[in-house]
Structure formats: C-alpha cells, structure tokens
C-alpha positions, -999 to +999 in steps of 0.1 A: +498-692+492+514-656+485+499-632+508+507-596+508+513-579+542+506-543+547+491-512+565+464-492+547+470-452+547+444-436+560+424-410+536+396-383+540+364-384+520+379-356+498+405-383+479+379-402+471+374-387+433+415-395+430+414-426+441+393-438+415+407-416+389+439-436+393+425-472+404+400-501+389+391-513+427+393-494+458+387-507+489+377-488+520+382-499+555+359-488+579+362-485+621+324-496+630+333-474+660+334-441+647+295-442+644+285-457+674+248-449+672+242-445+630+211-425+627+181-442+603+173-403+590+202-410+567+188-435+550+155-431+519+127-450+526+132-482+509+161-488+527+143-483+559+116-511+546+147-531+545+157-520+576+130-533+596+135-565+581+171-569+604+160-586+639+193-568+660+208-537+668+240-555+657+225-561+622+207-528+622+237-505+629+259-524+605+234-516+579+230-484+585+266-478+586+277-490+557+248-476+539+260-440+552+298-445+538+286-457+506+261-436+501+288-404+511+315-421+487+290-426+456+277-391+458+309-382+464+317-398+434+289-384+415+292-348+426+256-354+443+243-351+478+241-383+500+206-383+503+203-383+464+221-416+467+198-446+470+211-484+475+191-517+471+200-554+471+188-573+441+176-607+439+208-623+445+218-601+477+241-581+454+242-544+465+241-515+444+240-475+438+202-469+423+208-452+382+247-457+389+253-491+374+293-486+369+297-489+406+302-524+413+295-529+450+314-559+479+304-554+514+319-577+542+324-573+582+343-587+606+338-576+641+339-538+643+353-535+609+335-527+575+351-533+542+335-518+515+349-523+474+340-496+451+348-512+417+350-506+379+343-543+376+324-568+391+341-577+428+338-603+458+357-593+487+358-613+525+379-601+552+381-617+587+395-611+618+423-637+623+414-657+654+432-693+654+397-707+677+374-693+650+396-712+624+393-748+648+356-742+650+346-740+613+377-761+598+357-792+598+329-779+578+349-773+545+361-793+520+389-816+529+417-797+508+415-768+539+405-796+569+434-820+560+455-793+569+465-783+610+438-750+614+464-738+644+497-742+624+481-724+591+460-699+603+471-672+574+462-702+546+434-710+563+417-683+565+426-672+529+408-702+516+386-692+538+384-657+526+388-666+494+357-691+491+339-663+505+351-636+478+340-662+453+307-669+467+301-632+463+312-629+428+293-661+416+260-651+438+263-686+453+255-692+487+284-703+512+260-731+527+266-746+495+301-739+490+312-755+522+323-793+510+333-783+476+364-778+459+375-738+454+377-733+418+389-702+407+396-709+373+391-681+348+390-653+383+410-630+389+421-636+431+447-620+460+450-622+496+466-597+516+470-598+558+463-560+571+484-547+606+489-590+610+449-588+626+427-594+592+430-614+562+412-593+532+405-615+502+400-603+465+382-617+435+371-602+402+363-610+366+382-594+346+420-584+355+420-552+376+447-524+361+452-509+400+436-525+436+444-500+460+430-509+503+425-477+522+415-467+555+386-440+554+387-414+577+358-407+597+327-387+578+322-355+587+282-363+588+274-326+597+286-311+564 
C-alpha cells in the first residue's frame, strides 16, 4: 500500500483564507497541549447541553478544543467572530458549522493530537498514533484480510487499513462496531494514506476526487484577540 511520508509546515490562523482559496481539503493538525485547560465560555449554549453529556475531563477538553479551532477557522473563513460560529452533530454524529453547509467537517484524535478536515466535499479522515502493541491488541478483531497478516512486521499497512476503515466509517455514517469483520470496500471512494514525522498514520477518504489535499500544522490561537 503506497503511503506518502511527510512533515506538515506549520501555519498561523491568518493563512487560513489561502489555504482554502488554493485547496479542496485542508487538514489541520492540532497539539492538544497548547490548550491545556480549554475554557467552556467559548463555546454557545447548545454546545454546552452537549457538553454535559461527556462523562471525563479527557472527553470534555477534547471537545472543547476542537470546538474552539473550528469555530476560529470557520469564522475565520467567514469573516465572522468565533462566537458567531455555532457547531452541532446531527443524527448520524456528523459535525457541522450551523448556516455554513459548504464546510464539510472530519474530526479524529489520537492521544494529544487533533486532526481536524475543513472540506469542499464530503470527507472521512482517521489518524493514529503508530504503536506496534496497539496494532497486536485490536488485530484480531478485524476482518481476516488485516489479521492474516504479522500486526508487528506491518505496522504502517496495518494501521492504514486500520485508518482507512475508519475514514470510511466516517464517510458512510456507519458505525466501526459493525465494520470490524467485514471486508473494506472502497469502491467508487476516493482514499490516501500518508505517515506524518514516522509517529502517525493519517488516512483520507472522500466522494468525489479532491483537485488539492493539503495537511498542515496550525499554530497555536491567539485566544485573546
């Protein structure tokens, strides 16, 4: 399986509007860590109803992280203050940008990491931290095209099955539960797999061809501006 190796450049909030002048899907990467305690003031009130639904501090500052970056790209985007931004998940746990339906939404974590797809069409992304014992531990739990194989001598294809199933689960608002034993079938999608800094396998699926794909760092938000 062809997997693209490289290193995102990192970007400020500012090149957002460029960016997607000149691409169909970017991709921000997130470090979790630059907003260790993510305050709940940012986010509207229906997103604090959902909020309160989340059990953890884990789960709850994930979600109020991401929701911070994509409310700051969209209005961004939009030439409209954060707080005009409002996100919601539908019925199928699909996220989106409330009155802004040409943002096509993909949210997925992997430890301290947030990857978050901004995309003219509809997207599934998946990206995991590559850890050869996580790979052991759910190999046998998949369909027997990935647990035939050795999990510790093809971590990279794998895990972008792995990724990849996930991607697709995303895209076809089917659940992974149900995914698990079958057969990938990405006939008629549009899929890649790339291995950032040789620590996380980010996987790619959309409907329609993509002109430009382009995975960035984001620089931390200035959250005081």
């Amino acid at each position: 399986m062809n997997i693209e190796q490289f290193t995102p450049v990192v970007v400020p909030l500012e090149q957002v509007s460029d960016l997607w002048e000149e691409n169909d899907v970017v991709i921000f990467i997130v470090d979790m860590t630059d907003y260790p305690s993510p305050d709940a003031n940012y986010l509207s009130e229906a997103e604090k109803v959902y909020l309160d639904t989340l059990k953890t501090d884990h789960f709850r500052n994930r979600y109020i992280t991401s929701r911070i970056v994509l409310k700051s790209l969209s209005g961004y985007l939009k030439k409209r203050s954060w707080s005009d931004m409002v996100t919601y998940k539908d019925e199928k746990g699909r996220v989106h940008v409330c009155d802004h339906n040409d943002l096509h939404v993909c949210i997925s974590y992997s430890g301290n990491i947030l990857a978050l797809a901004l995309s003219k069409t509809e997207v599934g992304i998946d990206i995991e931290f590559i850890r050869p014992r996580s790979v052991a531990s759910i190999s046998k739990s998949i369909d027997r095209t990935l647990s035939d194989s050795n999990p510790s001598a093809h971590v990279y294809d794998f895990l972008s099955r792995w990724t990849l199933k996930e991607a697709y689960c995303k895209i076809s608002n089917e659940t992974m539960f149900s995914n698990l034993s079958r057969k990938l079938d990405l006939s008629g999608l549009y899929h890649s797999s790339h291995c950032m800094e040789n620590k996380y396998l980010l996987a790619i699926v959309t409907r329609s061809l993509p002109g430009k794909v382009k995975v960035v760092c984001l620089q931390k938000i200035d959250l005081s501006s």
